[in-house]
Residue frames as qw, qx, qy, qz and C-alpha x, y, z in Angstrom:
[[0.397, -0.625, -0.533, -0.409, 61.17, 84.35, 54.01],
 [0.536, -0.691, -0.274, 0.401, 62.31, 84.79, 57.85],
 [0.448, 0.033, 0.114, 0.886, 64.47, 88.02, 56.31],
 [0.033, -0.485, -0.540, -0.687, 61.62, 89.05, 54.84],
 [0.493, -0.694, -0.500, -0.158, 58.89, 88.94, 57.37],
 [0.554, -0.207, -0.287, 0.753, 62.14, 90.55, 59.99],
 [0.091, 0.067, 0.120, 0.986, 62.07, 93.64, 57.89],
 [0.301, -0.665, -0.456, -0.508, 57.99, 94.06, 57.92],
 [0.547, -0.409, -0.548, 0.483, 58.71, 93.73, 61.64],
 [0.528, -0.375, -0.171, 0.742, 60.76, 95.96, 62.22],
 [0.030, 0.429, 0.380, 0.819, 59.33, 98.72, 59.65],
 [0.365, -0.682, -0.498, -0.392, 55.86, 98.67, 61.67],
 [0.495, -0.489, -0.410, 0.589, 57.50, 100.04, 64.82],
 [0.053, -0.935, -0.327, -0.126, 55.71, 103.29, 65.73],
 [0.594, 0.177, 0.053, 0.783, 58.19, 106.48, 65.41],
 [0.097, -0.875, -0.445, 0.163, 57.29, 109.73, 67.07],
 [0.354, 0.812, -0.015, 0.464, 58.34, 113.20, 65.27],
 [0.640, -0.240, -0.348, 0.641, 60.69, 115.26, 67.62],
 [0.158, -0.809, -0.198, 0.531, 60.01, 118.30, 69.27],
 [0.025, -0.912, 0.221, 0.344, 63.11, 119.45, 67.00],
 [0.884, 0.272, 0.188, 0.330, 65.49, 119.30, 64.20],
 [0.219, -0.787, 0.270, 0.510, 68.90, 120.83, 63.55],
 [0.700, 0.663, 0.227, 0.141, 69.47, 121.41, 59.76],
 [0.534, -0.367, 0.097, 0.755, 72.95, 122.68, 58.21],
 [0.244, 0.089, 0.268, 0.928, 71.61, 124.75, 55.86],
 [0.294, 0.253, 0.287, -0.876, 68.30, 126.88, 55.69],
 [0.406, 0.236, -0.824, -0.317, 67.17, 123.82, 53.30],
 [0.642, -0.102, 0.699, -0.298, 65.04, 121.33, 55.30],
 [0.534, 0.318, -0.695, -0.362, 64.67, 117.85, 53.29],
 [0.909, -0.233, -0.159, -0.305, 62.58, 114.74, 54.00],
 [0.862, 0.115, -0.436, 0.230, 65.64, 112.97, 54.84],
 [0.231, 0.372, -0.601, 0.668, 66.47, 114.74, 57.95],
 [0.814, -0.218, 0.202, -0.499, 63.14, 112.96, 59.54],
 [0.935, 0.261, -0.184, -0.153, 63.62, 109.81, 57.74],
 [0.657, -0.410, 0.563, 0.288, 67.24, 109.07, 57.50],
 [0.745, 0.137, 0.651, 0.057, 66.73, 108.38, 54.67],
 [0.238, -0.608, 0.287, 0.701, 68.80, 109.57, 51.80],
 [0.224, 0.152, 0.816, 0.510, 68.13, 107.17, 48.92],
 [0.034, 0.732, 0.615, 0.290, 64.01, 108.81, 48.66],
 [0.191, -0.542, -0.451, 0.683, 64.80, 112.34, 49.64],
 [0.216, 0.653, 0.436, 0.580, 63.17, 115.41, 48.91],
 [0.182, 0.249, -0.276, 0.910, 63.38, 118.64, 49.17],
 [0.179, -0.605, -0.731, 0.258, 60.47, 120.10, 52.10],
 [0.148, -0.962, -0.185, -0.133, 60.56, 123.81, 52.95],
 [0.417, 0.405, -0.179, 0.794, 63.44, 126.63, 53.52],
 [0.422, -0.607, -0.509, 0.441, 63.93, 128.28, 56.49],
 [0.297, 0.914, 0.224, 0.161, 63.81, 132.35, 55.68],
 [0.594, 0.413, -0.308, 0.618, 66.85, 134.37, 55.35],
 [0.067, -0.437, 0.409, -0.799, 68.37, 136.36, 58.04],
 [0.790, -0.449, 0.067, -0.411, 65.98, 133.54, 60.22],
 [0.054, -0.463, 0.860, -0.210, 67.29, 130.66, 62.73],
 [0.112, 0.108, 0.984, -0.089, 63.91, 128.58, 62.53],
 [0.492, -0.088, -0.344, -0.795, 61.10, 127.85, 60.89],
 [0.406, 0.055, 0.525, -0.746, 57.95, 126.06, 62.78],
 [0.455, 0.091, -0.574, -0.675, 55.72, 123.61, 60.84],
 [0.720, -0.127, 0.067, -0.679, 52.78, 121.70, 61.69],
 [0.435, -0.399, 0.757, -0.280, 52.78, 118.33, 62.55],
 [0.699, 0.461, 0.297, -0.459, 49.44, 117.64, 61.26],
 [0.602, 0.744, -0.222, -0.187, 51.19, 118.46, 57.71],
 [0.042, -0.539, 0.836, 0.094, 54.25, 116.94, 58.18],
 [0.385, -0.153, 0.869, -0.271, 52.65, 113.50, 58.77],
 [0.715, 0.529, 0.309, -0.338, 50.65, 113.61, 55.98],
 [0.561, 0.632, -0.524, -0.104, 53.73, 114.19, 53.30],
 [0.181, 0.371, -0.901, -0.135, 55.24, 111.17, 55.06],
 [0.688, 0.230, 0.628, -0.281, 52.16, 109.10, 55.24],
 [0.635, 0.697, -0.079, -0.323, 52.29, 110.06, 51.11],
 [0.243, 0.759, -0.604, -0.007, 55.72, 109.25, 50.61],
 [0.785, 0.149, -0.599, 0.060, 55.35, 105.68, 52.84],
 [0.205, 0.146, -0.710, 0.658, 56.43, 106.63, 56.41],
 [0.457, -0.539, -0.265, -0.656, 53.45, 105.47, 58.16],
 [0.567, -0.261, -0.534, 0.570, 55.59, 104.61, 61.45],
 [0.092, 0.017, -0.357, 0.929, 55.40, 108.37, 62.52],
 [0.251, -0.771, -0.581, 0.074, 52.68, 109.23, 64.96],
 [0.106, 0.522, -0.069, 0.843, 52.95, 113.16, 66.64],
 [0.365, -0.612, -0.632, 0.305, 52.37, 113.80, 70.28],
 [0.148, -0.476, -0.311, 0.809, 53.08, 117.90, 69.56],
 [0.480, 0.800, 0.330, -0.142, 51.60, 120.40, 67.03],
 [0.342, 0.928, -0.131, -0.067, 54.38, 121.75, 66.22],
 [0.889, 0.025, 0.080, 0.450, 57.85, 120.86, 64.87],
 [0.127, -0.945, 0.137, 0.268, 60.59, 123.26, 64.97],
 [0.808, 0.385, 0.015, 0.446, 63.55, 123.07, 62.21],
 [0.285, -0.879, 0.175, 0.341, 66.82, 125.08, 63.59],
 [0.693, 0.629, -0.283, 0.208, 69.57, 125.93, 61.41],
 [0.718, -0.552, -0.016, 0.423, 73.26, 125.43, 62.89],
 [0.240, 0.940, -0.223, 0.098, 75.43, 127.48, 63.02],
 [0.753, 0.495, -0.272, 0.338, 79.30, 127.09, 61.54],
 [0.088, -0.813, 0.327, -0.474, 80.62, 129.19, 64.77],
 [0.449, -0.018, -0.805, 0.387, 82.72, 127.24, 67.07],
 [0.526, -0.667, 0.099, -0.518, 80.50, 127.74, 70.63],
 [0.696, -0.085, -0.651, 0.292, 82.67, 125.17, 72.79],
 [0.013, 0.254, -0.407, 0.877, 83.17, 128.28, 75.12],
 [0.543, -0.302, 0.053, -0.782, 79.76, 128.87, 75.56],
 [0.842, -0.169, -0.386, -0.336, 78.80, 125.51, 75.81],
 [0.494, 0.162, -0.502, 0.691, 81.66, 124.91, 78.37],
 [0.094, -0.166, 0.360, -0.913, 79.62, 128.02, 80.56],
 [0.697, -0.190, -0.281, -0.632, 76.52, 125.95, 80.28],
 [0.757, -0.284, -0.573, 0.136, 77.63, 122.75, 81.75],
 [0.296, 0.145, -0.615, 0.716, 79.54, 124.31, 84.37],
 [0.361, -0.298, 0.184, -0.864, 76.22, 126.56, 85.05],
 [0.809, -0.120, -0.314, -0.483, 74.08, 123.15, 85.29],
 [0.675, 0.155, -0.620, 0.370, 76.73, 121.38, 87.27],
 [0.123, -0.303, 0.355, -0.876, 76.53, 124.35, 89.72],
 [0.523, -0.148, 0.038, -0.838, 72.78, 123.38, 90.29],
 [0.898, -0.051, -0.101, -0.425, 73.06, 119.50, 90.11],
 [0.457, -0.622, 0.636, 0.010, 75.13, 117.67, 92.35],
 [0.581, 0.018, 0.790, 0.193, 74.45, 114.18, 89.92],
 [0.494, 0.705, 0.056, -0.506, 74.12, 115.21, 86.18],
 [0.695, -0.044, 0.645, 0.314, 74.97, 113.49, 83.52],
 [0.268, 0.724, -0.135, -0.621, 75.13, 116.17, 80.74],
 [0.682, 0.340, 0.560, 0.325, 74.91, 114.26, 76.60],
 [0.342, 0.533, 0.478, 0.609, 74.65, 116.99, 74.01],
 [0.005, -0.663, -0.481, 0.574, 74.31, 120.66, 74.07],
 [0.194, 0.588, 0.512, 0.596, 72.89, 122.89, 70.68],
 [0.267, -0.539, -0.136, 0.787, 73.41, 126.29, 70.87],
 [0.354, 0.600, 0.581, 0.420, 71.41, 128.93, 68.00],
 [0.096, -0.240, -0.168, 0.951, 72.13, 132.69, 68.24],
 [0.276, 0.618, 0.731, -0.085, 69.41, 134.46, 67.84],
 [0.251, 0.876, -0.065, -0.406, 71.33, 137.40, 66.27],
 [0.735, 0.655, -0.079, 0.159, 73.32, 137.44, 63.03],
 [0.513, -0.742, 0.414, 0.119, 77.05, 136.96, 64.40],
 [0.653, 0.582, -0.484, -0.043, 80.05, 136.07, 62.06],
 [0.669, -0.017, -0.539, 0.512, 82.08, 134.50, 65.26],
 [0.488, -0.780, -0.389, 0.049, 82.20, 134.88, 68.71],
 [0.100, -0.935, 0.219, -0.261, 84.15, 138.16, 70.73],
 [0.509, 0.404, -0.630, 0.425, 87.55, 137.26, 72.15],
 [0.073, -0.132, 0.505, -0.850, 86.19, 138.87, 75.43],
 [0.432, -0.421, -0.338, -0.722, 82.74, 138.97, 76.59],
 [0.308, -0.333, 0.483, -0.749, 80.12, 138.39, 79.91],
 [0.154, -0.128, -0.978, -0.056, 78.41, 135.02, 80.22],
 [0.346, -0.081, 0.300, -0.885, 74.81, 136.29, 81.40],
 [0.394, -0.026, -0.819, -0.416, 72.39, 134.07, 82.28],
 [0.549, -0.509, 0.092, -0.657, 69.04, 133.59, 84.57],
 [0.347, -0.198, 0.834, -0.381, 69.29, 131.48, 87.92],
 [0.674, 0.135, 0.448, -0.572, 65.78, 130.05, 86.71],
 [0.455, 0.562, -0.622, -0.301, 67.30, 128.41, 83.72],
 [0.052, -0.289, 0.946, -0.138, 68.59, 125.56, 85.70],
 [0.566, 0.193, 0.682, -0.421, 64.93, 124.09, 85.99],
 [0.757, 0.517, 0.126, -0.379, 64.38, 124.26, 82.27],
 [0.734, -0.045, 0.461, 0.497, 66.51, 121.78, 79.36],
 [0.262, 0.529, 0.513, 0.623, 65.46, 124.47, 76.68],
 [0.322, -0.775, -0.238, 0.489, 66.25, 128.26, 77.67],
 [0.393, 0.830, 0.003, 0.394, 68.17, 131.77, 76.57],
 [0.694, -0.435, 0.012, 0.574, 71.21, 132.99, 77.60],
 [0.298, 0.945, 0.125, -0.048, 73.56, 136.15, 76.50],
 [0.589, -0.379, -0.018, 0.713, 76.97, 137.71, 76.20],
 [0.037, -0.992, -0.123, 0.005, 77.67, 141.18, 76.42],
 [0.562, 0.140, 0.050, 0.814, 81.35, 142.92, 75.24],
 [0.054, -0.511, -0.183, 0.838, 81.72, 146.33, 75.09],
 [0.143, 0.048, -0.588, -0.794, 80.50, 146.61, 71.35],
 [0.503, -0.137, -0.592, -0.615, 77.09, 144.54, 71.99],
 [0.663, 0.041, 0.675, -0.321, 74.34, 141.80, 73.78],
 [0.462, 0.099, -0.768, -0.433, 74.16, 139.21, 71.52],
 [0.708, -0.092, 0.407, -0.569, 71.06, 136.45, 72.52],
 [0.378, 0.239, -0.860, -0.243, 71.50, 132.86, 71.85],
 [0.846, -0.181, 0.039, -0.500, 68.60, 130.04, 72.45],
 [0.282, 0.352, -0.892, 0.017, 70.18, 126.62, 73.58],
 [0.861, -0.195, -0.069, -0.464, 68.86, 123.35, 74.35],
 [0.264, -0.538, 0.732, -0.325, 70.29, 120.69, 76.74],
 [0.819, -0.144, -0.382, -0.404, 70.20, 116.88, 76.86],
 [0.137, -0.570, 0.515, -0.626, 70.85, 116.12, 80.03],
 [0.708, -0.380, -0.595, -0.006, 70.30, 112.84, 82.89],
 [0.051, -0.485, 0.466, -0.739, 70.21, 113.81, 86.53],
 [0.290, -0.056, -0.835, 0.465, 69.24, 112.11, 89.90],
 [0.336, -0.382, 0.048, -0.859, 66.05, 113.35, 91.47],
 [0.017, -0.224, 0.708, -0.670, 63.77, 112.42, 94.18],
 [0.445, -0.290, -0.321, -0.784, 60.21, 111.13, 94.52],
 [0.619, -0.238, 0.355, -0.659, 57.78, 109.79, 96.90],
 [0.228, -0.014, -0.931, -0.284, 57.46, 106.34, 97.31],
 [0.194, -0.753, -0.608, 0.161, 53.55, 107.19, 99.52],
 [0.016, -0.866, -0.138, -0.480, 52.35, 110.22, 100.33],
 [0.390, 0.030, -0.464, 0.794, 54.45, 112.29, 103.00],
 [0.213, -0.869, -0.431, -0.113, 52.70, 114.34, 105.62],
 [0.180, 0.855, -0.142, 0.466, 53.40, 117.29, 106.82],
 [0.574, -0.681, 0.363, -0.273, 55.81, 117.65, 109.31],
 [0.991, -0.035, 0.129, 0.010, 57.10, 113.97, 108.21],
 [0.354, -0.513, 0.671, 0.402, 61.23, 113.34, 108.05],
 [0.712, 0.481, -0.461, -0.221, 62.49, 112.68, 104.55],
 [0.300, -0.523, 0.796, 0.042, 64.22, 109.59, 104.70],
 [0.181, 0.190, -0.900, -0.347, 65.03, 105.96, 102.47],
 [0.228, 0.150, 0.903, -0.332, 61.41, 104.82, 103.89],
 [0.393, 0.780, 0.353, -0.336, 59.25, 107.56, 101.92],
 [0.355, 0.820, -0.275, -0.355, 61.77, 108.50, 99.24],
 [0.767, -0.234, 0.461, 0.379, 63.58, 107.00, 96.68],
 [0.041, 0.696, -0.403, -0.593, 66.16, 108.38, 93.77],
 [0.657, 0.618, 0.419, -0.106, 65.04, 108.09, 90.45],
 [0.202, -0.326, 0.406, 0.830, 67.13, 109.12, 87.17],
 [0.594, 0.592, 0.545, 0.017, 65.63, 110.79, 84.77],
 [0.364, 0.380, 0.364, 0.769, 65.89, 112.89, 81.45],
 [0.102, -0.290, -0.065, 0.949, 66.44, 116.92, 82.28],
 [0.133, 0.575, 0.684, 0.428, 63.27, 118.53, 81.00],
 [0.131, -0.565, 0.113, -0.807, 61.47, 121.37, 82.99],
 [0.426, -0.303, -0.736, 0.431, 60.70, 121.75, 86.76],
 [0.240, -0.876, -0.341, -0.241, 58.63, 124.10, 88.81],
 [0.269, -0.812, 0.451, -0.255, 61.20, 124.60, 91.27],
 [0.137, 0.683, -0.694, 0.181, 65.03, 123.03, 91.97],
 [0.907, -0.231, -0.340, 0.090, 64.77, 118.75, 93.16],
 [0.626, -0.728, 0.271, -0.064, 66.04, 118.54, 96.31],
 [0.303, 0.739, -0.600, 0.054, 70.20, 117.17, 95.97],
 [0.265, -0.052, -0.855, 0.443, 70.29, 115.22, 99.53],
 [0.345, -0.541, -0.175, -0.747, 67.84, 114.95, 102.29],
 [0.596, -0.163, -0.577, 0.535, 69.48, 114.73, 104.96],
 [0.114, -0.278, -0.316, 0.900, 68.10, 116.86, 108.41],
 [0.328, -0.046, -0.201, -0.922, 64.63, 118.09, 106.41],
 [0.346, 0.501, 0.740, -0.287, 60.91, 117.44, 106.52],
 [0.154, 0.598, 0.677, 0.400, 57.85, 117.65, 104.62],
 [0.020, 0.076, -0.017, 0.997, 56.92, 121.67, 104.43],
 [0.723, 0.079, 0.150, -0.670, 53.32, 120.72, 103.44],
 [0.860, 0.278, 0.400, -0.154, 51.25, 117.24, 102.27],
 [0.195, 0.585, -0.650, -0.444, 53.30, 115.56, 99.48],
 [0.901, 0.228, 0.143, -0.340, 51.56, 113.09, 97.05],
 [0.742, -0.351, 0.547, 0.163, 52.77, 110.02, 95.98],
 [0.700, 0.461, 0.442, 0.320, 54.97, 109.93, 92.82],
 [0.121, 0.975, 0.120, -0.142, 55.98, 113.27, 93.28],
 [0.715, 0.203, -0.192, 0.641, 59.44, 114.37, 92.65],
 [0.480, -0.662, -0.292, 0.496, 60.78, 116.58, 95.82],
 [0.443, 0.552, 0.002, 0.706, 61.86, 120.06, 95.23],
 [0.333, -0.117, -0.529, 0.772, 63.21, 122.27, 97.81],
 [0.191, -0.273, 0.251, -0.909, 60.08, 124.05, 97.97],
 [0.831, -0.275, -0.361, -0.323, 58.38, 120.95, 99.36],
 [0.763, -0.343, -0.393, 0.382, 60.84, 120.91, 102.40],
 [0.080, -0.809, 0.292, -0.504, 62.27, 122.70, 105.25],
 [0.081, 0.470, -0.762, 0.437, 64.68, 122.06, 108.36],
 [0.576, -0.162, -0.796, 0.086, 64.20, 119.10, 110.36],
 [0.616, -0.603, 0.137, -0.488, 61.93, 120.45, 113.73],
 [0.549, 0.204, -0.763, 0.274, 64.37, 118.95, 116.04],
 [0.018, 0.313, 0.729, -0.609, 62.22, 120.37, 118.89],
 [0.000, -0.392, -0.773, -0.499, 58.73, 120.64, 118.45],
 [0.177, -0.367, 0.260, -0.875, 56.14, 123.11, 120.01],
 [0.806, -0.321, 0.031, -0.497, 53.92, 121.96, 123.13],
 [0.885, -0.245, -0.390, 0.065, 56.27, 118.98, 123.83],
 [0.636, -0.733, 0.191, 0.147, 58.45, 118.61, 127.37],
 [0.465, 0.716, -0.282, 0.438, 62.21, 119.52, 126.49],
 [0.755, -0.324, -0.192, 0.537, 65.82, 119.42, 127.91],
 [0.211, 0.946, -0.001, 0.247, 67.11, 122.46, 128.88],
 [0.771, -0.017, -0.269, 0.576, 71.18, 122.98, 129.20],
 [0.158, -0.977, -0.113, -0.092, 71.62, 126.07, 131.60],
 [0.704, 0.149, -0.172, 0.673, 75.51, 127.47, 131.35],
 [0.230, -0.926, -0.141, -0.264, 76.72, 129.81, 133.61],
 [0.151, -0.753, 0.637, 0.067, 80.48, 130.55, 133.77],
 [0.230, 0.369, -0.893, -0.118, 81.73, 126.66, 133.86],
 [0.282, 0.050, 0.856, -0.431, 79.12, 125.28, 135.14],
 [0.362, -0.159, -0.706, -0.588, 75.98, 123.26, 132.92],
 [0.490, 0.244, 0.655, -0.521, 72.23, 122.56, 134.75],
 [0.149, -0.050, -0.827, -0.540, 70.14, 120.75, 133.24],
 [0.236, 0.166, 0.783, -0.552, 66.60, 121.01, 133.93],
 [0.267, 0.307, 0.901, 0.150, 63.19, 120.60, 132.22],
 [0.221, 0.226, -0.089, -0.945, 60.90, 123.05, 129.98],
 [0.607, 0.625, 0.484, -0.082, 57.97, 123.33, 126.99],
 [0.414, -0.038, 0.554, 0.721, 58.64, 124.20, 124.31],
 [0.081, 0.709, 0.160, -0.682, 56.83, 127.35, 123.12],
 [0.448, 0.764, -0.329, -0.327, 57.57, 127.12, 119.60],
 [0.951, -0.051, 0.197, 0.233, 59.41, 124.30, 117.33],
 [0.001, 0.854, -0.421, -0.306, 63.24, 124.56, 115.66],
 [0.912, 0.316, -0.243, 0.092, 65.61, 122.96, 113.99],
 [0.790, -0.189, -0.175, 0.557, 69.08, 122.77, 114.81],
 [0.489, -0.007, -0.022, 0.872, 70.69, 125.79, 115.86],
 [0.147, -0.647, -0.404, -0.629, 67.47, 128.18, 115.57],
 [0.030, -0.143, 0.199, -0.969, 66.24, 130.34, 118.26],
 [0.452, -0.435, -0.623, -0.467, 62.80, 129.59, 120.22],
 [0.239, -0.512, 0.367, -0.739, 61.11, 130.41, 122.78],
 [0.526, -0.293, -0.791, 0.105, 60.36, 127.67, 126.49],
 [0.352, -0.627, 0.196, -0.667, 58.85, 127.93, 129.14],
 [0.486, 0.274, -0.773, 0.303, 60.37, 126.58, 132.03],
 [0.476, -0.062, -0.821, 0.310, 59.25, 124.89, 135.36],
 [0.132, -0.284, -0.386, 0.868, 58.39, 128.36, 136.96],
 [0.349, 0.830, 0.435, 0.006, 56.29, 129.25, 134.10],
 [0.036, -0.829, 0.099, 0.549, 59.16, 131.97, 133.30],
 [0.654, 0.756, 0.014, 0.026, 59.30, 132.77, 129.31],
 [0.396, -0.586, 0.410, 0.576, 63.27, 132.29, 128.11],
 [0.440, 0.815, -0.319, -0.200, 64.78, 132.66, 125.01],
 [0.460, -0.410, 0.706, 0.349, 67.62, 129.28, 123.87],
 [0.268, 0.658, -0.516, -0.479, 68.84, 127.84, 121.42],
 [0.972, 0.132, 0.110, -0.161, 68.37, 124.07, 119.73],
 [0.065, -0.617, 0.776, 0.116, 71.44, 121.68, 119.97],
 [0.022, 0.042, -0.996, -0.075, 69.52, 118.20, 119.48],
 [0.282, -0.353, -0.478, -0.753, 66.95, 116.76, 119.67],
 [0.487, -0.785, -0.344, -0.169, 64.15, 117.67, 122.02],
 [0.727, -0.420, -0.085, 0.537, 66.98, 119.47, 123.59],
 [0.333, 0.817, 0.190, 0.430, 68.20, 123.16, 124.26],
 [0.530, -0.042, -0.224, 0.817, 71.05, 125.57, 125.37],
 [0.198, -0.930, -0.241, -0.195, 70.17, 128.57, 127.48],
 [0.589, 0.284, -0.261, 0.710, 73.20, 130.97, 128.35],
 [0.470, -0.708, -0.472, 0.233, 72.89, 132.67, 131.66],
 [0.415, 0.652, -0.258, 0.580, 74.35, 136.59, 132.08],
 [0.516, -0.287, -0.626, 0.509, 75.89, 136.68, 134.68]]
């Protein structure tokens, strides 16, 4: 009886279709939802000379509600069935991590599925890896290679952990990143508007950032190590010799930037940020 009552248990745990399915032949069969081999049946064929066929959710969930699987629920409309293909891709799939490695200092790369989207018997000895920068933000993308004979197009999908950033409050603008307002989160590669920040060391907030966010580099910009309207050091060199004497600041920087003070006399100069609240003015002689 405690066996028994184990298995009802464990049966009634809710099961949610998957985006996707990879199928070896152009065949799809209940048992590549299910597992389940002993009640399978056949479902729906993917068309020749195709790489995937598309089927409702809706419908799916109804032949296994018939059939007894009423654990699956569906959070998309649509399911996607891919055939695989027999071609070795280790290359390619080899030019994928490396590209995603390129773009994420902490990545933790699981699985990658690779589906030409032309008819291809095996891959060129030779060929061009071609592939968009903007890729890196998405797990599910296109890529090419190009020989002298062709472009072939191949869809590929990534499963992928990586490090990212988020707010632990809202940041204002203007506000230093640092272990007080941020903390590093792992999740599961999916899509991004634009590139999580790596490190954040030496930056600030660009504009208002809400809490919960995850950082991306177009929510920051150099640390304003001098700021505009406050009083400032100013290091005045001239041959071997350093003065130091006191300014405004006219304009903020970061480290090494270019801004304009105005100094003591009221006369407009032109230095350079070395620290903070603190700049280098080079005298010609």
């Amino acid at each position: 009886m405690i066996i028994f009552c184990s298995v009802v248990v464990l049966s009634s745990f809710a099961e949610e279709l998957q985006k996707r399915y990879f199928v070896p032949t152009n065949d799809i069969f209940l048992s590549t939802i299910t597992g389940d081999k002993k009640n399978d049946m056949y479902l729906f064929s993917i068309e020749r000379d195709r790489y995937l066929k598309r089927v409702s959710a809706k419908k799916l969930l109804q032949i296994l509600q018939n059939k007894g699987y009423r654990r699956f629920t569906a959070h998309n409309g649509y399911v996607t069935f891919y055939k695989r293909s027999p071609i070795d891709f280790s290359a390619l799939k080899q030019k994928l991590k490396e590209f995603y490695k390129q773009n994420y200092k902490f990545i933790q790369i699981n699985s990658v599925w690779i589906i030409p989207r032309n008819h291809i018997q095996k891959l060129p000895k030779s060929f061009i890896f071609k592939i968009q920068p903007r890729n890196a933000l998405h797990s599910h993308a296109n890529f090419s290679i190009k020989n002298h004979a062709k472009q072939v197009f191949f869809e590929y999908f990534i499963d992928a952990d990586l490090y990212v950033f988020k707010t632990k409050r809202k940041i204002l603008r203007g506000e230093a990143l640092d272990g007080r307002n941020m903390k590093k989160v792992y999740i599961k590669l999916d899509k991004f508007q634009a590139l999580p920040i790596q490190s954040f060391s030496s930056y600030q907030a660009k504009h208002h950032i809400n809490e919960g966010k995850i950082i991306t580099k177009r929510d920051i910009e150099k640390l304003a190590l001098v700021k505009r309207g406050e009083n400032i050091s100013v290091v005045v060199k001239n041959n071997n010799m350093e003065i130091i004497m006191g300014a405004k600041a006219l304009q903020s920087g970061s480290l090494n930037e270019m801004i304009q003070i105005e100094n003591e006399k009221g006369v407009r100069l032109h230095a350079k940020v070395i620290g903070k609240n603190r700049v280098e003015v080079e005298m010609i002689p």
